[in-house]
C-alpha positions as CSV (number, residue, x, y, z in Angstrom):
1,X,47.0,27.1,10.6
2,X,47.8,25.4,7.4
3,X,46.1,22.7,8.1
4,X,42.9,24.2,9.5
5,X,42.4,26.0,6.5
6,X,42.8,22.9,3.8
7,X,40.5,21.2,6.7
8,X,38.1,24.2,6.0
9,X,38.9,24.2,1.8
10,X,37.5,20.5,1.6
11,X,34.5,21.1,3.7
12,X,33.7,23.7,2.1
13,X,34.0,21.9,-1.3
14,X,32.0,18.9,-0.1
15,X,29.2,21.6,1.0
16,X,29.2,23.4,-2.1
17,X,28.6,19.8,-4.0
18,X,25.8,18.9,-2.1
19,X,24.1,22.1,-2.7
20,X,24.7,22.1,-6.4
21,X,22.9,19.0,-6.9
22,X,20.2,18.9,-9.1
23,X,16.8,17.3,-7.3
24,X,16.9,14.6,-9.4
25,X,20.5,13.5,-8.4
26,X,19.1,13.9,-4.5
27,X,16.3,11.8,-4.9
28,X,18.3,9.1,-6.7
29,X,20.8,9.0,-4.3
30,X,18.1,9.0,-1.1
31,X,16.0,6.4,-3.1
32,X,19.8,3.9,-3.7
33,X,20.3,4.6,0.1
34,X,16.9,3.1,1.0
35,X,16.5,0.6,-1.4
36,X,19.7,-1.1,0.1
37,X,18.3,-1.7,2.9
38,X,15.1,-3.5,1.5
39,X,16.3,-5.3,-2.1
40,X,17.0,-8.4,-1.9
41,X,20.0,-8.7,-4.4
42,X,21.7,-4.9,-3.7
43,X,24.3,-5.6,-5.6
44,X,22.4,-6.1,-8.9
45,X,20.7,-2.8,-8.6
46,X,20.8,-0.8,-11.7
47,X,19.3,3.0,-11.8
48,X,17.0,3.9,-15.2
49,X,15.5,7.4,-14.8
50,X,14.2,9.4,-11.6
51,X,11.7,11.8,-12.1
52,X,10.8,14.5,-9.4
53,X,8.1,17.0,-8.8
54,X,6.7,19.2,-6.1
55,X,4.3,17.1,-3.9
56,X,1.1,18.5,-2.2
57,X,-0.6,17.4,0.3
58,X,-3.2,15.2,-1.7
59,X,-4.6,11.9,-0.1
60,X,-2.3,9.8,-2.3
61,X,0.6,11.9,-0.5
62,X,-0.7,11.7,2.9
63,X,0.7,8.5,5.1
64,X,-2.6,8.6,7.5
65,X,-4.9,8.7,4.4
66,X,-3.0,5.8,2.9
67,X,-2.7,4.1,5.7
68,X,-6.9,4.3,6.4
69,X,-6.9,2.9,2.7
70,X,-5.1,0.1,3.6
71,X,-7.4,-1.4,6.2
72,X,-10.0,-0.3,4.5
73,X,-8.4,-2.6,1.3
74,X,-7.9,-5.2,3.4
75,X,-11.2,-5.4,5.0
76,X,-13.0,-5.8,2.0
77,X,-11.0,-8.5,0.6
78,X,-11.7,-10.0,3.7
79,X,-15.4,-9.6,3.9
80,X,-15.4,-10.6,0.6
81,X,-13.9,-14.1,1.6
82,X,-16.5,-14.5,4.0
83,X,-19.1,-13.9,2.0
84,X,-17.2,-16.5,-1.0
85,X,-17.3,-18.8,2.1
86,X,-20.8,-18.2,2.7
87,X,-22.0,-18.5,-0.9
88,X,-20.0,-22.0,-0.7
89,X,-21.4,-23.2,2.6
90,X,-25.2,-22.5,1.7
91,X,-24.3,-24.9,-1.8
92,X,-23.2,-27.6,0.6
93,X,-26.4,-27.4,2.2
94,X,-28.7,-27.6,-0.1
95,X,-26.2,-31.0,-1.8
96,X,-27.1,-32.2,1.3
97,X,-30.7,-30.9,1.7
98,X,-32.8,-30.2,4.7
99,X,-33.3,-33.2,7.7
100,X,-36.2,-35.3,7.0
101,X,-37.6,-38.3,7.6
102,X,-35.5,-40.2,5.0
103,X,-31.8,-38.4,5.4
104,X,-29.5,-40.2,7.0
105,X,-27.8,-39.2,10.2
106,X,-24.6,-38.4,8.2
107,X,-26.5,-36.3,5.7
108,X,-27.9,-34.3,8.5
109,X,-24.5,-33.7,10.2
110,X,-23.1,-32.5,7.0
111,X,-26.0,-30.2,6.6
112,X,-25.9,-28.8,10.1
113,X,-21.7,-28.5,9.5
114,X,-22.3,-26.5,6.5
115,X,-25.4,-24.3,8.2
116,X,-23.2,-23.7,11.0
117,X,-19.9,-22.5,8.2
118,X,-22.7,-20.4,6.7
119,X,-24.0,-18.9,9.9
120,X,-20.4,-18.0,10.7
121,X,-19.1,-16.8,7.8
122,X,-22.1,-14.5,7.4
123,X,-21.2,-13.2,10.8
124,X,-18.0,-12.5,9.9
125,X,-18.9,-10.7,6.5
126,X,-21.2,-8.5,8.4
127,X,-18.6,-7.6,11.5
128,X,-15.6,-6.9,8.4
129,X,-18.1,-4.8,6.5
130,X,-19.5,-2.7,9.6
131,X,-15.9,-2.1,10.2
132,X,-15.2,-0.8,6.8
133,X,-18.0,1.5,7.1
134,X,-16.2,3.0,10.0
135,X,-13.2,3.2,8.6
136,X,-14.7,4.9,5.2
137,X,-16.1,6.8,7.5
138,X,-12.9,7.9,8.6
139,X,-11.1,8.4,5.7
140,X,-13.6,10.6,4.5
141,X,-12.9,12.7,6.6
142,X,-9.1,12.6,7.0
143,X,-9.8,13.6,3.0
144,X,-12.0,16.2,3.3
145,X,-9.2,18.6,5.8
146,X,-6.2,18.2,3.3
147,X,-4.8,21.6,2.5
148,X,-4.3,20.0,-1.3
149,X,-2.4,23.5,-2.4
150,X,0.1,23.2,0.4
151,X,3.4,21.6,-0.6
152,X,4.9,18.5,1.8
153,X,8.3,17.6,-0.7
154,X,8.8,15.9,-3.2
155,X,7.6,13.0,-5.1
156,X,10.4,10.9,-7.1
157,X,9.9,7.9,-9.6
158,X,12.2,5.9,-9.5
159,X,13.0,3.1,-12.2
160,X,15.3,0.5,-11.6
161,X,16.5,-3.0,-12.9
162,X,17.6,-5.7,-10.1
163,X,17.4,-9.4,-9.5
164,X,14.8,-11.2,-7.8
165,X,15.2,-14.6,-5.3
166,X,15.3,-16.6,-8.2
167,X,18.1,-14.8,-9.9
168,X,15.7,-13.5,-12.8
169,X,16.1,-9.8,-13.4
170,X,13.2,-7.5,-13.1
171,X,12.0,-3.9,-13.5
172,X,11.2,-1.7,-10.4
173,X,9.1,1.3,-10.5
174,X,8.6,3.1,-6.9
175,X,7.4,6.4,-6.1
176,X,8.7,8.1,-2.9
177,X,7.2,11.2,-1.2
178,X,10.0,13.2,0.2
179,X,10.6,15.7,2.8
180,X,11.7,19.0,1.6
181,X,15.4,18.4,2.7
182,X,15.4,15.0,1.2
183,X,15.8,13.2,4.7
184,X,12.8,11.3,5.2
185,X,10.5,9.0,3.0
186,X,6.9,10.4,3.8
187,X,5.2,7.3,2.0
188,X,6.5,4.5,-0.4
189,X,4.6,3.1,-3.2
190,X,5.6,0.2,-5.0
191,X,3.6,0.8,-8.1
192,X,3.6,-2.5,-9.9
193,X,2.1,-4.2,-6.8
194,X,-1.1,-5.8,-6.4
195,X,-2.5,-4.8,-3.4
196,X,-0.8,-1.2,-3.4
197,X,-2.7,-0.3,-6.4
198,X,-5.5,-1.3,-4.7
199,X,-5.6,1.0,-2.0
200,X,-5.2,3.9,-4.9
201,X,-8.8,2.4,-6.3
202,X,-9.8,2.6,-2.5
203,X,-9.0,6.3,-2.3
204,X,-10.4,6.9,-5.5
205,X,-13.9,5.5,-4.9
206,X,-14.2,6.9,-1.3
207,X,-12.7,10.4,-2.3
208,X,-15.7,10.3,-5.7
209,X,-18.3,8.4,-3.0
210,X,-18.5,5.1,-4.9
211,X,-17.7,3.0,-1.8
212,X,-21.3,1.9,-1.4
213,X,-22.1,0.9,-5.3
């Protein structure tokens, strides 16, 4: 009976600790959890600050919205190669200039070589943008049936000093979107990355409808 009863003492304890943390303290301890299972150098993680508010249901919250950004990102970087390659292509054929009388046969290969890139490339440019249209198309409206008042979690940033592969140590800022009970990461945003902040600039012109300018 003794034992039962110091058995129910310490669980007790260990409830009532959980429950007094603040939600800072359980979003920095969530955040540690994950990050050890993605940092490359665990062991040289260092916490700065964690900041946490409500989170609603806004498109930067939303996983499907960011996840329609994404593509959308991706796709025009992508038709924007093309069209680079295109651009490139229709230089090398005009180096080369058009078959005539006087061009040499090797002169006229390399101008059909680059037509052909250019024909291709402009193909491609076309196909990646119609699909971006779709997907805009999409994402619009994904957007547009948001209940932005309603609250999802929370959002934490977290700051954080680690090393890289090459030993050098470097600053982390992340921003987590959190369930309520602080159990499962909604969405993930390294916020010093390239192509993440990207997909904000995405959102950002389709949500204000400056996708087309």
């Amino acid at each position: 009976m003794r034992k039962t009863f110091h058995y129910l003492t310490i669980s007790l304890v260990a409830v009532l600790l959980v429950s007094c943390q603040s939600k800072e303290e359980k979003a920095a301890e969530y955040i540690k959890n994950e990050l050890s299972k993605t940092l490359y150098d665990f062991e040289s993680y260092q916490p700065i600050e964690t900041t946490v508010t409500e989170a609603k249901m806004t498109m930067y919250n939303d996983s499907a919205c960011w996840k329609k950004a994404a593509a959308l990102a991706y796709g025009m970087k992508k038709a924007t190669e093309y069209l680079e390659e295109t651009k490139s292509a229709k230089e090398h054929m005009d180096i080369w200039g058009r078959p005539s009388y006087y061009s040499s046969s090797y002169s006229d290969n390399q101008y059909f070589k680059y037509m052909e890139e250019y024909k291709d490339n402009l193909e491609k440019a076309k196909n990646a943008y119609d699909i971006c249209k779709s997907i805009e198309a999409e994402l619009k409206k994904q957007i547009a049936k948001l209940d932005t008042a309603k609250v999802i979690g929370w959002e934490a940033k977290h700051r954080f000093r680690c090393k890289t592969k090459g030993g050098n140590s470097t600053i982390g800022d992340y921003r987590y979107v959190i369930d309520k009970d602080f159990k499962n990461t909604i969405l993930q945003e390294d916020m010093d990355d390239d192509d993440e902040s990207s997909i904000r600039d995405v959102l950002k012109s389709v949500a204000n409808g400056e996708f087309d300018d």
